[in-house]
PyMOL Python script that loads the backbone (N, CA, C, O; Angstrom):
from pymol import cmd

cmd.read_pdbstr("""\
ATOM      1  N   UNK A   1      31.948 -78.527 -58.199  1.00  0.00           N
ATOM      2  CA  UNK A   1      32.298 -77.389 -57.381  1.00  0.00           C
ATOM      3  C   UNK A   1      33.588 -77.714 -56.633  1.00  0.00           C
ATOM      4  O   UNK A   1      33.784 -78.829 -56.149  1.00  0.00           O
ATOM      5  N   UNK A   2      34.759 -76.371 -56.524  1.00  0.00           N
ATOM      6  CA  UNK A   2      35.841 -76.558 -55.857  1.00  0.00           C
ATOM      7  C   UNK A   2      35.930 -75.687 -54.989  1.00  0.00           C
ATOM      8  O   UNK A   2      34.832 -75.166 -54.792  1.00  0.00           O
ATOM      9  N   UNK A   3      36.581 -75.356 -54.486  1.00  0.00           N
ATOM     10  CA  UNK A   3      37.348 -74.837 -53.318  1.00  0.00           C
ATOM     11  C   UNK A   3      38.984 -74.515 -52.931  1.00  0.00           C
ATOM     12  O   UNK A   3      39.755 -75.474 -52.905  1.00  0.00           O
ATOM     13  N   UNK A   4      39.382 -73.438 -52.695  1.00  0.00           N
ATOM     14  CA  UNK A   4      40.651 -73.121 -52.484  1.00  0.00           C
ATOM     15  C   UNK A   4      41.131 -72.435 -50.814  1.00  0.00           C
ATOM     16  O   UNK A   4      40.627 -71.466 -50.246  1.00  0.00           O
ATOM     17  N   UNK A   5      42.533 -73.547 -50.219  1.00  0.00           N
ATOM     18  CA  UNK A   5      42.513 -72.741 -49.267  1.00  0.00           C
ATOM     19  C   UNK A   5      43.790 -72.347 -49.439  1.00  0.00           C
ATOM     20  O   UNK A   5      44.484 -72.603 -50.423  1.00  0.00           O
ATOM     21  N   UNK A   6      44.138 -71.657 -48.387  1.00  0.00           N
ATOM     22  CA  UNK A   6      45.603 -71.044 -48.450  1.00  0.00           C
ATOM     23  C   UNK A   6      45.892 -71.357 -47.113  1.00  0.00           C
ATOM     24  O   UNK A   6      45.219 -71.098 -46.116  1.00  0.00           O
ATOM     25  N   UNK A   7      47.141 -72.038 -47.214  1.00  0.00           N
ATOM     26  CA  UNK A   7      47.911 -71.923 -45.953  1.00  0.00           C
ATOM     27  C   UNK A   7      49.183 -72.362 -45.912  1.00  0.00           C
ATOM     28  O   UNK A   7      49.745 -73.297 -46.483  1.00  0.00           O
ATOM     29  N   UNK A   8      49.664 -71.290 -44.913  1.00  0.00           N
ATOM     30  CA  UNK A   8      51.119 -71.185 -44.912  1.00  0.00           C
ATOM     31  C   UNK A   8      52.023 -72.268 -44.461  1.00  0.00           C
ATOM     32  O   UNK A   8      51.587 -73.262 -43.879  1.00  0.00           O
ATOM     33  N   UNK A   9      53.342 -72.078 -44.737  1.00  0.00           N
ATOM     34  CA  UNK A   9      54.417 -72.997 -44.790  1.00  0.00           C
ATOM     35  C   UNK A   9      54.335 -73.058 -43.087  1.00  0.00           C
ATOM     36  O   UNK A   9      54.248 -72.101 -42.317  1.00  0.00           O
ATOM     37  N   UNK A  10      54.383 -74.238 -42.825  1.00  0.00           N
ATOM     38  CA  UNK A  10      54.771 -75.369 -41.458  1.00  0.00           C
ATOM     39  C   UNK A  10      55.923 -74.721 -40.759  1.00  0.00           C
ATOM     40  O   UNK A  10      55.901 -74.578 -39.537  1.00  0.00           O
ATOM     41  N   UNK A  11      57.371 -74.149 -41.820  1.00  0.00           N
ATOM     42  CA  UNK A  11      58.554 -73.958 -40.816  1.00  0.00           C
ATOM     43  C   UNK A  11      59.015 -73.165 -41.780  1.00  0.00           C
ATOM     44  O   UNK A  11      58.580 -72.974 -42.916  1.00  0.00           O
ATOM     45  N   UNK A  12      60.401 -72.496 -40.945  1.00  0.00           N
ATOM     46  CA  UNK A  12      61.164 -71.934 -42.045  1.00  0.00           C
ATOM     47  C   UNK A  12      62.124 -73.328 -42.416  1.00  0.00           C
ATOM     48  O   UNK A  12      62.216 -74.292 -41.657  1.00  0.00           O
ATOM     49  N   UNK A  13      62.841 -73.211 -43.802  1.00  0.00           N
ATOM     50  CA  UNK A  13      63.429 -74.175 -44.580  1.00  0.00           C
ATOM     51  C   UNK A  13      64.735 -73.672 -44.247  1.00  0.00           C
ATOM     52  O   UNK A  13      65.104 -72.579 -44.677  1.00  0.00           O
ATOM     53  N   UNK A  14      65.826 -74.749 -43.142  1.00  0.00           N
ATOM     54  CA  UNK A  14      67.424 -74.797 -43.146  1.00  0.00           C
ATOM     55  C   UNK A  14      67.951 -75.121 -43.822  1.00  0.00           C
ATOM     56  O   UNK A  14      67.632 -76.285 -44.066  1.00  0.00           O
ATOM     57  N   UNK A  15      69.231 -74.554 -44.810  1.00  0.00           N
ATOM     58  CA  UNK A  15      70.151 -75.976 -45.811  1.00  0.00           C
ATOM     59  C   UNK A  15      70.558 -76.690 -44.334  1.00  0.00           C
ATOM     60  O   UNK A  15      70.877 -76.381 -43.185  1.00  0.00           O
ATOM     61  N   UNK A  16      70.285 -78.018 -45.303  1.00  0.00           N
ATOM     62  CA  UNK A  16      70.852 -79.154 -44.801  1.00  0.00           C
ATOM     63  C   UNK A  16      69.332 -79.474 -43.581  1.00  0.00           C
ATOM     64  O   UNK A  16      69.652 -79.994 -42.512  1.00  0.00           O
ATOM     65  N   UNK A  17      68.447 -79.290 -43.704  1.00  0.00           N
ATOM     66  CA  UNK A  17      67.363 -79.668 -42.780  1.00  0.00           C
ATOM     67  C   UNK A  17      66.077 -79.866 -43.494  1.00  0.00           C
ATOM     68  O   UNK A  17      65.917 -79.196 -44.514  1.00  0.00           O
ATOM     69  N   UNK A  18      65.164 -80.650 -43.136  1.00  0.00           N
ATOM     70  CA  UNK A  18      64.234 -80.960 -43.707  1.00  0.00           C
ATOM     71  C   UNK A  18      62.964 -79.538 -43.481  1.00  0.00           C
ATOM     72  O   UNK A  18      63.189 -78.548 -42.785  1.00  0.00           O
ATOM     73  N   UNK A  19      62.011 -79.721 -44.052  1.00  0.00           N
ATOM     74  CA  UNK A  19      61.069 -79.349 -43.906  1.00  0.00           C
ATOM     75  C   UNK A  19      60.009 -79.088 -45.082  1.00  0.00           C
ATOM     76  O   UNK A  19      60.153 -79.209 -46.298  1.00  0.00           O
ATOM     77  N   UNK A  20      58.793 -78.650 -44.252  1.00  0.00           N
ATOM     78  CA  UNK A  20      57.214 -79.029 -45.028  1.00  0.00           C
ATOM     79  C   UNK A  20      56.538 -77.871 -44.894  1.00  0.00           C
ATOM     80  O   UNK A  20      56.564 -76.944 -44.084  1.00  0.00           O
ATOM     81  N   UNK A  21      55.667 -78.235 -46.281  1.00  0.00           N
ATOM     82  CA  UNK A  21      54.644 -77.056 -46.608  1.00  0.00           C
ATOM     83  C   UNK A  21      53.538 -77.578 -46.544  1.00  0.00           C
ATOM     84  O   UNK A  21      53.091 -78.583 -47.097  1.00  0.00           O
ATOM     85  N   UNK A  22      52.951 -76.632 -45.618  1.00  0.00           N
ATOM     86  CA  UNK A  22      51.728 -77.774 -45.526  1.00  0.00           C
ATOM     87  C   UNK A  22      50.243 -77.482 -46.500  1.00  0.00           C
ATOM     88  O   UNK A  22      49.923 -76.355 -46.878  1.00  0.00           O
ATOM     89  N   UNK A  23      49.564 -78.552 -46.753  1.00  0.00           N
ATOM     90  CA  UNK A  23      48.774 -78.216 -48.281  1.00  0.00           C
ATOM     91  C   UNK A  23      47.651 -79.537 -47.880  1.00  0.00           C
ATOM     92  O   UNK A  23      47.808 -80.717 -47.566  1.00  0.00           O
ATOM     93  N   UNK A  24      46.326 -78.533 -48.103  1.00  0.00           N
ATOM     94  CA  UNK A  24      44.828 -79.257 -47.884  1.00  0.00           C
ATOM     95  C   UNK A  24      44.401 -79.154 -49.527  1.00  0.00           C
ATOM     96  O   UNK A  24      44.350 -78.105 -50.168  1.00  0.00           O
ATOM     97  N   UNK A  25      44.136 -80.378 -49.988  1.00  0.00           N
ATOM     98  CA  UNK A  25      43.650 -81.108 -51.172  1.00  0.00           C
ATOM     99  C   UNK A  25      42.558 -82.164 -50.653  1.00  0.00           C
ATOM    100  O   UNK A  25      42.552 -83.211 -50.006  1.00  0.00           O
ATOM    101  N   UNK A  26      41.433 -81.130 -51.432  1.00  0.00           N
ATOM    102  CA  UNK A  26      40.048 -82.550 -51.866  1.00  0.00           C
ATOM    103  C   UNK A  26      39.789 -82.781 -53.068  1.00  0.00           C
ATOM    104  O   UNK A  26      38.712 -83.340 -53.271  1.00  0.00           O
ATOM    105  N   UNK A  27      40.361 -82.560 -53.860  1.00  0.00           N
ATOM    106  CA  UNK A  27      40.543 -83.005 -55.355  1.00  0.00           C
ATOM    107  C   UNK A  27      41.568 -83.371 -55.997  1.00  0.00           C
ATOM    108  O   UNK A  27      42.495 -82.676 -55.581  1.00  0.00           O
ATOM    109  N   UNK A  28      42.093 -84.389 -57.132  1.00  0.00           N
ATOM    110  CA  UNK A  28      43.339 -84.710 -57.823  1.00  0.00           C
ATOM    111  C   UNK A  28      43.175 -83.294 -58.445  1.00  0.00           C
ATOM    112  O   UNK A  28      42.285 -82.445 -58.496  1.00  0.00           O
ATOM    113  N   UNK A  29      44.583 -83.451 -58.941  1.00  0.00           N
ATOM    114  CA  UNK A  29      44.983 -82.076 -59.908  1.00  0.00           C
ATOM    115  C   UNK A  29      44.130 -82.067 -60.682  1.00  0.00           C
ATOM    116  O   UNK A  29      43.138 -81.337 -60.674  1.00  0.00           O
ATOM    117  N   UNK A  30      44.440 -82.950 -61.512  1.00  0.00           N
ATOM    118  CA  UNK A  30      43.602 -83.366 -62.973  1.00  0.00           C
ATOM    119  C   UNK A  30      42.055 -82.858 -63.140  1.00  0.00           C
ATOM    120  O   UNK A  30      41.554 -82.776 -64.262  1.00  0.00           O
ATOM    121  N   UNK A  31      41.282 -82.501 -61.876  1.00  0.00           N
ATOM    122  CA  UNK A  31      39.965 -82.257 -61.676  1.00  0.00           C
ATOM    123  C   UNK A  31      39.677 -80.911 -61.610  1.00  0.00           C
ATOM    124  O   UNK A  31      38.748 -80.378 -62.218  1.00  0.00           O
ATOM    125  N   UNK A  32      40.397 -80.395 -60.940  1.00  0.00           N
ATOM    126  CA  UNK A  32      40.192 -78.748 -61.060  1.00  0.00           C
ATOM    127  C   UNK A  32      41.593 -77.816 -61.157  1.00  0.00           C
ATOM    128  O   UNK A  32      42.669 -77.830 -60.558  1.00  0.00           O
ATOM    129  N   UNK A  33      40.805 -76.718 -62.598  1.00  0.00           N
ATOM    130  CA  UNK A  33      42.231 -76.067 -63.033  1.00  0.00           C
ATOM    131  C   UNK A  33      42.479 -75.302 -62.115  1.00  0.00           C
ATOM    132  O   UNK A  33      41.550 -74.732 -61.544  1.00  0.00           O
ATOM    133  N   UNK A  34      43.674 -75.115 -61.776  1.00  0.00           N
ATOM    134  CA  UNK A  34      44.533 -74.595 -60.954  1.00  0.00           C
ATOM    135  C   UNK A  34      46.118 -73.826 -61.655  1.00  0.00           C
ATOM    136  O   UNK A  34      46.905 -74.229 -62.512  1.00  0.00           O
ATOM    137  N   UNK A  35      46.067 -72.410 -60.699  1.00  0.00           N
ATOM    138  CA  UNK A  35      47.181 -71.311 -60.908  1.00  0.00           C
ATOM    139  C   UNK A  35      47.933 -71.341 -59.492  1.00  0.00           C
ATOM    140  O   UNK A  35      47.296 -71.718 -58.508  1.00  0.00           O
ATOM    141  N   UNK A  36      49.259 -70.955 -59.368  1.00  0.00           N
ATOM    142  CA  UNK A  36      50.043 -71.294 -58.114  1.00  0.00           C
ATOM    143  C   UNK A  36      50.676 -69.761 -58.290  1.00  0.00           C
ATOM    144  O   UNK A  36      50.957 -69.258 -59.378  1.00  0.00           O
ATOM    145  N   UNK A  37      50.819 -69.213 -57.166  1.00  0.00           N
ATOM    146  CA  UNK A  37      51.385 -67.659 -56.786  1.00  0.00           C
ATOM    147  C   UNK A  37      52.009 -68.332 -55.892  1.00  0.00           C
ATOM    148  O   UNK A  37      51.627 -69.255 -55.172  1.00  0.00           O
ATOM    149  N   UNK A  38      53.678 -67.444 -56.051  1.00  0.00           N
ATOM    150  CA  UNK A  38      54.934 -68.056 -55.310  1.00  0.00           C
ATOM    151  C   UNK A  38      56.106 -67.068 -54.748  1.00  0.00           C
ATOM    152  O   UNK A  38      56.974 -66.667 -55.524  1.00  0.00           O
ATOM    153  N   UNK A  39      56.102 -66.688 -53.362  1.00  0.00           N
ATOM    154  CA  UNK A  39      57.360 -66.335 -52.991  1.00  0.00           C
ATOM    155  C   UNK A  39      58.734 -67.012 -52.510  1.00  0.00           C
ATOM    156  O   UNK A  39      58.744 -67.893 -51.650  1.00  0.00           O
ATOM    157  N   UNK A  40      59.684 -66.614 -53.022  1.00  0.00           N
ATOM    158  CA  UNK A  40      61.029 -67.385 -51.834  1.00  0.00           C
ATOM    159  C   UNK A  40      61.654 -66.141 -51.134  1.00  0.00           C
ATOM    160  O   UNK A  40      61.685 -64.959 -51.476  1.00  0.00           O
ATOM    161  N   UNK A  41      62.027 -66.641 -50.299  1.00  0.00           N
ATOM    162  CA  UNK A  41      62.786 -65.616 -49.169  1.00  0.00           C
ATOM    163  C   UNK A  41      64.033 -66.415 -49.170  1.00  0.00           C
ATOM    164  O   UNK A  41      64.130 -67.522 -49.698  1.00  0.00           O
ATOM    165  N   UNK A  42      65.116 -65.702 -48.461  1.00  0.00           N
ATOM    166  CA  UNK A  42      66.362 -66.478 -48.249  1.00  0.00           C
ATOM    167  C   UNK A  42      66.850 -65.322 -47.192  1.00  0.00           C
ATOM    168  O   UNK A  42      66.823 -64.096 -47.301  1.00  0.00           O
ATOM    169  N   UNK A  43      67.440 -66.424 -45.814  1.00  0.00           N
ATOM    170  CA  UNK A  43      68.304 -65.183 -45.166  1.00  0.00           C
ATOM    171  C   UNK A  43      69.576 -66.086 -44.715  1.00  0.00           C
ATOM    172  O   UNK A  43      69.662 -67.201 -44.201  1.00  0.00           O
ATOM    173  N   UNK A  44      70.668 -64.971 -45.192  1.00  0.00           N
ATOM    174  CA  UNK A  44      71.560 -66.080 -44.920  1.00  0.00           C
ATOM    175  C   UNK A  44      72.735 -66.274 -43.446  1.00  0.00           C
ATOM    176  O   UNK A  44      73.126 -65.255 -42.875  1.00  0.00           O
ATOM    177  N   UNK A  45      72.975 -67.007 -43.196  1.00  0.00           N
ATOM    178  CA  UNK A  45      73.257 -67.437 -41.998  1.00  0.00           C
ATOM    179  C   UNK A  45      74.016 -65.984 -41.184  1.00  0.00           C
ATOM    180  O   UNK A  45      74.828 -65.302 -41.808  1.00  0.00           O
ATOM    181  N   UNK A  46      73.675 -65.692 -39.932  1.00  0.00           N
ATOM    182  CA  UNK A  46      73.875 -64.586 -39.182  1.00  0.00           C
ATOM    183  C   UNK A  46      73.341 -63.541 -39.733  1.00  0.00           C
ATOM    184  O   UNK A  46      73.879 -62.507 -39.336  1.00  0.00           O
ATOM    185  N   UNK A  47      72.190 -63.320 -40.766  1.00  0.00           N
ATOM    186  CA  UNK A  47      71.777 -62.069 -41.124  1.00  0.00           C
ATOM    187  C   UNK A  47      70.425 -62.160 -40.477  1.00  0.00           C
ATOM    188  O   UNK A  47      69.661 -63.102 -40.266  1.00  0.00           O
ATOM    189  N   UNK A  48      70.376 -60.753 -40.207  1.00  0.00           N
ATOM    190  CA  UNK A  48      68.478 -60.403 -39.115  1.00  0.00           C
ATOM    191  C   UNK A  48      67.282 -60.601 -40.145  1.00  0.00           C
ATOM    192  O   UNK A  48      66.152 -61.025 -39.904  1.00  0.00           O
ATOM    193  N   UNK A  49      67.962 -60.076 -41.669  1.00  0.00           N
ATOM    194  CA  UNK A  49      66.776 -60.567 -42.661  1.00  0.00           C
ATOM    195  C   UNK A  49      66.546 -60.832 -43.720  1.00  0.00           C
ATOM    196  O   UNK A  49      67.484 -60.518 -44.452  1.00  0.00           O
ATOM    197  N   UNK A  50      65.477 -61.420 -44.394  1.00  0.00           N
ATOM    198  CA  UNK A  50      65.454 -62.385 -45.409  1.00  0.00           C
ATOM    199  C   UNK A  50      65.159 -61.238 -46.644  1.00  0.00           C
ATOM    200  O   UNK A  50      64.493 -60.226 -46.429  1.00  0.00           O
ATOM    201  N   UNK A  51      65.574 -61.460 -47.552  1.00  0.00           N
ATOM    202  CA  UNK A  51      65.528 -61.195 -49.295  1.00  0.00           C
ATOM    203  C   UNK A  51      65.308 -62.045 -49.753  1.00  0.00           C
ATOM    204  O   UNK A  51      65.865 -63.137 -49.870  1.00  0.00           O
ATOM    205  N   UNK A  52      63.474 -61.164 -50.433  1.00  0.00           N
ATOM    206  CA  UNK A  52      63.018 -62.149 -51.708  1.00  0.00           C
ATOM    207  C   UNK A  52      64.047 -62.568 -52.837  1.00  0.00           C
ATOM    208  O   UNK A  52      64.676 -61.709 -53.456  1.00  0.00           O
ATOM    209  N   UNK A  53      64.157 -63.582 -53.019  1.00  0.00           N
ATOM    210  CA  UNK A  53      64.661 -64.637 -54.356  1.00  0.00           C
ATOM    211  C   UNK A  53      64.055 -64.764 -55.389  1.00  0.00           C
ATOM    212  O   UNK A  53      64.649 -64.698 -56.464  1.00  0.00           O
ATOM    213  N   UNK A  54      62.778 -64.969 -55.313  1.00  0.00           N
ATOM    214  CA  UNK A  54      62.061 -65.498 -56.336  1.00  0.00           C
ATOM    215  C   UNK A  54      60.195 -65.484 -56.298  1.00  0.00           C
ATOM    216  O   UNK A  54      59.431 -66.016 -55.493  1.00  0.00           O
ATOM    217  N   UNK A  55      59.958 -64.784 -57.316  1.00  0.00           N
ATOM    218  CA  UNK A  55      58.329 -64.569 -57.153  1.00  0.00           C
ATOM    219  C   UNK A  55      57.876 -64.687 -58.392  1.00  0.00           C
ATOM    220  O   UNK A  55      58.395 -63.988 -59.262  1.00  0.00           O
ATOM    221  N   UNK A  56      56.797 -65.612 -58.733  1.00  0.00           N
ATOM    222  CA  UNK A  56      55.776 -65.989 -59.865  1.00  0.00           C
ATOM    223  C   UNK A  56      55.140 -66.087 -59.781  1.00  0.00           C
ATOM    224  O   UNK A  56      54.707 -67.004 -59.083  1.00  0.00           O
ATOM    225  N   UNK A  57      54.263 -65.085 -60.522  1.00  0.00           N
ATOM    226  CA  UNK A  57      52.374 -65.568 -60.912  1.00  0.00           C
ATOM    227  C   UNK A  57      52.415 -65.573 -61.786  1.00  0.00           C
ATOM    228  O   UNK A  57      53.398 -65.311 -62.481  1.00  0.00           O
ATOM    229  N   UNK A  58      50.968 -65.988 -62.244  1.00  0.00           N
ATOM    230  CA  UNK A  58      50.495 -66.407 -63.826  1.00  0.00           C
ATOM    231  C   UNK A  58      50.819 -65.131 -64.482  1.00  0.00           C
ATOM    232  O   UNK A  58      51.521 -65.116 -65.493  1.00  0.00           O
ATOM    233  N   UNK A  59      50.399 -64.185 -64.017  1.00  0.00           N
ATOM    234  CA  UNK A  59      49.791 -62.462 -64.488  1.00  0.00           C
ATOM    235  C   UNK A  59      51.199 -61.672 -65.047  1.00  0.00           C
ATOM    236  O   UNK A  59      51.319 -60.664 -65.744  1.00  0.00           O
ATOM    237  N   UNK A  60      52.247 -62.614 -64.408  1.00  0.00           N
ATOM    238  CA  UNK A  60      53.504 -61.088 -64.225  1.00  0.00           C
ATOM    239  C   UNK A  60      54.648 -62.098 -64.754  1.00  0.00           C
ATOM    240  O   UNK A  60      55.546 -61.370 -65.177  1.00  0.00           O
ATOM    241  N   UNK A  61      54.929 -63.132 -64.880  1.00  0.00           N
ATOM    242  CA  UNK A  61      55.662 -64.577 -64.929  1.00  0.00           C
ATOM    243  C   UNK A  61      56.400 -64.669 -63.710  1.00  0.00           C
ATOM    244  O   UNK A  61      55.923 -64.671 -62.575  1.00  0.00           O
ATOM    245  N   UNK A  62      57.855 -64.761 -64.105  1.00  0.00           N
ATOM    246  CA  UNK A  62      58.996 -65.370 -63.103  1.00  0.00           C
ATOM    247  C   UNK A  62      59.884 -64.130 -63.068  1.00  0.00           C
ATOM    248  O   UNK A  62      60.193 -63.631 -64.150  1.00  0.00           O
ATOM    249  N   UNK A  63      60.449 -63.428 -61.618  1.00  0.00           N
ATOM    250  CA  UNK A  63      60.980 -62.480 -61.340  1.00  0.00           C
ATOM    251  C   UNK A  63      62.299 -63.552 -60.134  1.00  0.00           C
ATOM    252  O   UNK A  63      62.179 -64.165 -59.073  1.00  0.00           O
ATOM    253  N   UNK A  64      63.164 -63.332 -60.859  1.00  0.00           N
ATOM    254  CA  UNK A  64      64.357 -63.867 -59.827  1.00  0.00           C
ATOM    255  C   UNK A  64      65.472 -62.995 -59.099  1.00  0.00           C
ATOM    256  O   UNK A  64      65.827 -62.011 -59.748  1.00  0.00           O
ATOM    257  N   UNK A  65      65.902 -63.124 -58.234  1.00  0.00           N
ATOM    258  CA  UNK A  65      66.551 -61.647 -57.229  1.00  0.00           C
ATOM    259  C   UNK A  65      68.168 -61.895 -58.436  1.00  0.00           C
ATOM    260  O   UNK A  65      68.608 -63.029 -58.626  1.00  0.00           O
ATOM    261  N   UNK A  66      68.695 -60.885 -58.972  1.00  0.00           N
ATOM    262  CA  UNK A  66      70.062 -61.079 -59.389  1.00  0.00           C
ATOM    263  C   UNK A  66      70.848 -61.617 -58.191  1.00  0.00           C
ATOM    264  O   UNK A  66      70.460 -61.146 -57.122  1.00  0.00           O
ATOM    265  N   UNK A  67      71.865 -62.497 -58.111  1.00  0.00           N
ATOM    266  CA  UNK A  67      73.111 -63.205 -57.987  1.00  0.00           C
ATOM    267  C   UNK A  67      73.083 -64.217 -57.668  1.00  0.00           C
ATOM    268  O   UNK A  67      72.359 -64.800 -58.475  1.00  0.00           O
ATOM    269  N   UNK A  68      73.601 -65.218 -56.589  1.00  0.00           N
ATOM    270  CA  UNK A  68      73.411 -66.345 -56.953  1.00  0.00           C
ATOM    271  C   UNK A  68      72.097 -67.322 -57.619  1.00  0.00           C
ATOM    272  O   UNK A  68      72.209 -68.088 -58.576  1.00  0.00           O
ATOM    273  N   UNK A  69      71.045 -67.093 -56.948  1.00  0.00           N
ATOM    274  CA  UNK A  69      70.137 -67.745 -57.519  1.00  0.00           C
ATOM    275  C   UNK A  69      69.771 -67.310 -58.675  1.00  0.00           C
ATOM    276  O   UNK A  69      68.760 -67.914 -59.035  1.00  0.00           O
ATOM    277  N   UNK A  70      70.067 -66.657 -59.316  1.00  0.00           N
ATOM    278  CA  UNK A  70      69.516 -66.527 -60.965  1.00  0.00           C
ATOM    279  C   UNK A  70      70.355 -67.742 -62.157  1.00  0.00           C
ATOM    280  O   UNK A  70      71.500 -68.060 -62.479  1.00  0.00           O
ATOM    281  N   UNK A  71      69.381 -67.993 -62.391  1.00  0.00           N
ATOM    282  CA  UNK A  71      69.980 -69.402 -63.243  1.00  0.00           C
ATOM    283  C   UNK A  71      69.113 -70.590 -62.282  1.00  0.00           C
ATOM    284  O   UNK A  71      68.614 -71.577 -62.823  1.00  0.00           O
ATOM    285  N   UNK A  72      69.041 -70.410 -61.196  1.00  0.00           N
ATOM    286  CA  UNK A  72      68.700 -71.877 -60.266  1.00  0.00           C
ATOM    287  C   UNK A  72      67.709 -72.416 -60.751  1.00  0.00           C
ATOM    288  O   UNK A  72      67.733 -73.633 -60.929  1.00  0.00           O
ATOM    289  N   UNK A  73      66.527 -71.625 -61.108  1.00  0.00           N
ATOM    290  CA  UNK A  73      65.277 -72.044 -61.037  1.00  0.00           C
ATOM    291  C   UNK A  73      64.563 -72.381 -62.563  1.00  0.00           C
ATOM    292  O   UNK A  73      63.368 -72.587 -62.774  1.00  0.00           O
ATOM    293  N   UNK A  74      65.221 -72.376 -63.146  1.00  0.00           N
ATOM    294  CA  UNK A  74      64.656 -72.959 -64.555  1.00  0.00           C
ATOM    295  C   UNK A  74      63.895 -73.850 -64.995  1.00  0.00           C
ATOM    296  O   UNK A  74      63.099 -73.750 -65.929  1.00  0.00           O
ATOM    297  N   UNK A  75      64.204 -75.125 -64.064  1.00  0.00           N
ATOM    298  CA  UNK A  75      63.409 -76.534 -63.827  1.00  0.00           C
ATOM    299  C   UNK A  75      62.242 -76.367 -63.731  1.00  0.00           C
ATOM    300  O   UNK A  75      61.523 -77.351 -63.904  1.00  0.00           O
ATOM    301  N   UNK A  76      61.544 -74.883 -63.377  1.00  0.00           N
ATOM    302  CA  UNK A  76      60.227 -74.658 -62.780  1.00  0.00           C
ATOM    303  C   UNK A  76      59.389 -74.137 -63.837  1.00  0.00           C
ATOM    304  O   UNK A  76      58.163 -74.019 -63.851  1.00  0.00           O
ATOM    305  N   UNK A  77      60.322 -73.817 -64.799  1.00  0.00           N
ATOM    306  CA  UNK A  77      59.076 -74.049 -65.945  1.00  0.00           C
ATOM    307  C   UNK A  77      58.439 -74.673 -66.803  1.00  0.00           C
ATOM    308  O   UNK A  77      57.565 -74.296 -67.584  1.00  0.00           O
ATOM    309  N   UNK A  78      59.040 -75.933 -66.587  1.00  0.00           N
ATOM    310  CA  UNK A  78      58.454 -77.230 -67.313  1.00  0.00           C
ATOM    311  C   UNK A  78      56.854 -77.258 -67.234  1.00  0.00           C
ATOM    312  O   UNK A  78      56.249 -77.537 -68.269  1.00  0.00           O
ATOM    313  N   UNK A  79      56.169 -76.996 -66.118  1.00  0.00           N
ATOM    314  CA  UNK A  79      54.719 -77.062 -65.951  1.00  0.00           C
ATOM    315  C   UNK A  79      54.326 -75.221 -66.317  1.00  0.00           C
ATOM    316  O   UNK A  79      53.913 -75.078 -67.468  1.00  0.00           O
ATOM    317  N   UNK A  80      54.357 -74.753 -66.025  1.00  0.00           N
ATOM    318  CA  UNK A  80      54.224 -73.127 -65.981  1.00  0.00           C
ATOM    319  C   UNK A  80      53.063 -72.964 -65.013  1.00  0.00           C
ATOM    320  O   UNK A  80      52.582 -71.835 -65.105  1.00  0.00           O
ATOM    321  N   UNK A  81      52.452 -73.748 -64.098  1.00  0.00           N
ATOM    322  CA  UNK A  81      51.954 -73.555 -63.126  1.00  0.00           C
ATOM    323  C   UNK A  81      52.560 -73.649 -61.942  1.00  0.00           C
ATOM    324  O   UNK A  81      52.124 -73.001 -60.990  1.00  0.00           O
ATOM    325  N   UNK A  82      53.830 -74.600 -61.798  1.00  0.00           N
ATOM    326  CA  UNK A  82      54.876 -74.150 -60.188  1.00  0.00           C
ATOM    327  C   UNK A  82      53.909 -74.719 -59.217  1.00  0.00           C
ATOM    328  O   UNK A  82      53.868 -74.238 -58.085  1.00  0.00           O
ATOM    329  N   UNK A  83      52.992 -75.865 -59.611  1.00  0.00           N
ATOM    330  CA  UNK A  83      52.457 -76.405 -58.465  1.00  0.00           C
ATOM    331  C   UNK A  83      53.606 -77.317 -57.641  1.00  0.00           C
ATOM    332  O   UNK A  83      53.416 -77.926 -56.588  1.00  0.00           O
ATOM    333  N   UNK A  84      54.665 -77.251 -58.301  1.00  0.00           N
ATOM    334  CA  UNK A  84      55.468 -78.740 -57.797  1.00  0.00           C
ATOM    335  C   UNK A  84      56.842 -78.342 -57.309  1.00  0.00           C
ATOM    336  O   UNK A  84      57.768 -79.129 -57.116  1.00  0.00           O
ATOM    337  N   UNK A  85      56.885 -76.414 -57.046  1.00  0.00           N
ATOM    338  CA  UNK A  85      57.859 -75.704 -55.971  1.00  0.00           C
ATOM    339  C   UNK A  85      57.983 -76.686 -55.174  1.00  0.00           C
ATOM    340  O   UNK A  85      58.677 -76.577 -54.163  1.00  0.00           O
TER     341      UNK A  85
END
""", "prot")
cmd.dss("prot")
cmd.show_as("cartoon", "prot")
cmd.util.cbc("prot")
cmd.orient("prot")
C-alpha cells in the first residue's frame, strides 16, 4: 500500500538564486508506479504577472508557451514521467 501527497513549492524560483521544492517520500521510486502533473510559470523582471511556460500530464503530453522557452525543455523527455523537473 502507497500513498500520495501533494505539496507545494517552498519559494518562488529567482535566476541566479537558489531554491526548493519541497517533496514527502516513503517509498523509493522503484516501489510504487508513479505519474507527475507539471506547471511552470515565469514572470519576468518588473512585470505584476506570471505566464504559464510549460504544462505536462500523462493524459494531454507536453504543452510549451511559444517564444523563448520552446525548444528548452526537451531533456524532459527522456523519462516521460518528469519526476526529475
Amino acid at each position: 500500500q502507497g500513498g500520495c501527497v501533494e505539496v507545494a513549492s517552498g519559494t518562488e524560483a529567482v535566476l541566479g538564486s537558489p531554491f526548493r521544492l519541497l517533496c514527502i517520500a516513503c517509498k523509493r521510486r522503484s516501489e510504487t508506479p508513479a505519474e507527475a502533473e507539471s506547471e511552470w510559470f515565469f514572470r519576468p523582471e518588473g512585470a505584476s504577472q506570471f505566464h504559464k511556460i510549460l504544462h505536462y500530464s500523462p493524459e494531454e503530453g507536453e504543452w510549451v508557451a511559444p517564444g523563448p522557452f520552446l525548444g528548452y525543455w526537451g531533456i524532459l523527455g527522456y523519462t516521460g514521467r518528469y519526476q526529475e523537473m
